[in-house]
C-alpha positions, 0 to 999 in steps of 0.5 A: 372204662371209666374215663380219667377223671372217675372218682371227681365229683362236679355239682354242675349249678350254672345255666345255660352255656359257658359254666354247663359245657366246662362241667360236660367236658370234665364229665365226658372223661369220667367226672360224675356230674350232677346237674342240679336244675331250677324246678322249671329246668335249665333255659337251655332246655328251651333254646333252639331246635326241638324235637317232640317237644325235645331240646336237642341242645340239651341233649348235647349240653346235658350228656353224662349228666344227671338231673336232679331238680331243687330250689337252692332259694329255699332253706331245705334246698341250701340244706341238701345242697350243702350236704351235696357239696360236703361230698363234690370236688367241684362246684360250678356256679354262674349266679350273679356276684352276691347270690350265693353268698345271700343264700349262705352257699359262699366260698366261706361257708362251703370251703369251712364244710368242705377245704377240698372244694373247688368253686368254679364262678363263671359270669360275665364280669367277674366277681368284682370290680364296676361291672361286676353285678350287671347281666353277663351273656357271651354276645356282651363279650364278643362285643367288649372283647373286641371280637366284633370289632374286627369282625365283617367286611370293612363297609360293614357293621361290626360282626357278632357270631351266630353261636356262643363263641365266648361262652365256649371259650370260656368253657374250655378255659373253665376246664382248665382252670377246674383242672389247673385248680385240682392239680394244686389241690394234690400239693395243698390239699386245698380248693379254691376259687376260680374266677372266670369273666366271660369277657376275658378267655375270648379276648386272649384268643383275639391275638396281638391286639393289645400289644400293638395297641400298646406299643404301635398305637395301632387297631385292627380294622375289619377286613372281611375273610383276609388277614393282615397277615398274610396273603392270599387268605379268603374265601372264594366262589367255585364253578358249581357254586360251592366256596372254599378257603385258602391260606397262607400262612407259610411263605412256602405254600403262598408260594405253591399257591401263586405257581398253581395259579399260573402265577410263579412271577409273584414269587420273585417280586420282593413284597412277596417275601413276607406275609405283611408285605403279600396282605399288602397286595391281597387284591392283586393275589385274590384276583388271580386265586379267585379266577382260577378257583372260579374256573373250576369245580370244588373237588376238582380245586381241592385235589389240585390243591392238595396235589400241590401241597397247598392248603385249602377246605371246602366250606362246609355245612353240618350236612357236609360234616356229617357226610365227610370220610376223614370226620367219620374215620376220626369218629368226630361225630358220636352216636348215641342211643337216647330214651326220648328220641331213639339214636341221635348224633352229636358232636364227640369228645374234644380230643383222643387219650391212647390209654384213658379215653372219654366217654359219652355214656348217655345224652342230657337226661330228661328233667328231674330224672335223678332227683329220687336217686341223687337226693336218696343218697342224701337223707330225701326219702319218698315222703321227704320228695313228696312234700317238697314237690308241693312246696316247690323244692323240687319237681 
């Protein structure tokens, strides 16, 4: 079917995480994607898990993607690349500030060959300003964003994630912004930059920090698995040894949750009428939830809960994912036949459309696989590719 982005075409010349997973959500509804790949491959290649010799990652990272290998540090390699963009609608990049501009690939040199272009920078700093040239990773902006301030128990260190969550946040507003760009194109008939910092996406996300900080002089402290928001909201251990979350956001179901527990005296006391007055006794709350839930197997106290219209999930695994009935009726975990490894199974499309779905036609190719069919397209013939593996260029 195509997918509602057929006929965009990405040249996808950034590593790693946050710039290659924006690239892989526009080519999983239809964009065709060019992954153009150092001869020594994407570290992502290398990163994590494998399987015979496999990076399951890049299986994932690299679907619906075609890789061509080339050196963008050579003179011949600028040459096909700039022919490359002349033809693309987009370009994501995450060199460091500076980089392509060196190699006579900037903004300037590719809007002048292309006005269309859209040119996606995604770093960690952004393109100027007294951090701009140092290394940028998303564990650097969980830090800096204030993620892991506020994030491990309160006796505890600050908290770093144990995946990319920045460079997923970015990803996902890197899209956006890619699209965002795109829409403006229709009215201008011009691309432009975008200018993704790394730091920046996750920091949104945090919520009201800044505005508190800003009006109430107030910082968020770390707090565990509660809320200051509310109460109860945690994470509690079963009778079979399983755990499972609560949360109360709505006065109403904080209210279904206390009555469930044996509790519904709490309802008439006048802290409970508001989620910053029953954050204020999470202790009380948490002994009382945490007794009950205690006392009782994970099923048994997720169907009490749900029977009560209360709002609890189990704490799951990616074992417990893959072996849940509502993930596999929504289809969230994808098969996929692969040349390498035979059937895998990865995560599917972020979201459903009723009338142009998404697709995901292949899983990350091996290295190189579509240098000969993209770069013929090109002018690189046979004896063309031959000479510029001995030089390097390509693999």
């Amino acid at each position: 079917m195509g997918g509602p982005l057929t006929g965009i075409r990405v040249l996808d010349v950034a590593t790693l995480f946050a710039g290659p997973l924006a690239a892989t959500l526009l080519g999983d509804f239809g964009a065709e994607v060019v992954k153009i790949e150092h001869p020594r491959g994407d570290p992502v290649r290398g990163h994590g898990a494998q399987r015979d010799g496999v990076g399951l990652w890049w299986k994932m990272l690299g679907r619906n993607k075609k890789s061509v290998t080339l050196y963008l540090g050579s003179e011949r390699g600028q040459e096909i690349f700039r022919q490359m963009a002349a033809e693309a609608d987009v370009v994501i990049e995450n060199f460091r500030p500076g980089t392509l501009e060196r190699w006579g690939l900037g903004y300037e040199e590719l809007s002048a060959i292309n006005p269309r272009l859209v040119l996606a920078r995604v770093t960690g700093f952004g393109q100027f300003g007294p951090y701009a040239q140092r290394p940028g990773f998303g564990t650097l902006a969980e830090a800096m964003s204030g993620f892991a301030a506020v994030t491990g128990e309160p006796d505890g260190p600050p908290t770093l994630p144990p995946f990319g969550l920045a460079d997923g946040i970015a990803a996902l507003a890197t899209s956006f912004a890619v699209m965002t760009a795109l829409r403006a194109r229709d009215a201008t008939g011009r691309g432009q930059q975008v200018d993704m910092a790394i730091i920046e996406p996750i920091l949104t996300l945090l919520g009201p920090q800044i505005i508190a900080y800003d009006q109430l002089g107030e910082l968020q402290t770390r707090m565990g698995n509660r809320s200051v928001n509310n109460a109860p909201r945690n994470v509690y251990r079963t009778a079979d040894g399983g755990w499972v979350a609560v949360s109360t956001s709505a006065q109403s179901v904080a209210e279904r949750v206390v009555r469930l527990v044996g509790r519904p005296d709490f309802v008439d006391e006048p802290w409970f009428t508001s989620g910053t007055g029953r954050a204020a006794h999470a202790d009380e709350l948490d002994a009382v939830v945490g007794a009950w839930i205690a006392e009782r197997e994970t099923d048994e106290v997720v169907r009490e809960f749900e029977k009560a219209e209360a709002a609890v999930a189990p704490i799951y695994t990616a074992a417990d994912i893959m072996a849940d009935p509502h993930f596999r009726a929504l289809g969230t975990i994808a098969e996929i036949p692969d040349d390498e490894l035979g059937v895998i199974r990865m995560q599917n499309l972020l979201f459903r459309l009723s009338d142009t779905p998404g697709e995901i036609r292949w899983a990350g190719p091996p290295l190189g696989a579509h240098t000969a069919e993209v770069l013929g397209g090109y002018g690189v013939d046979e004896a063309e590719l031959d000479r510029l593996r001995d030089q390097g260029v390509v693999r």
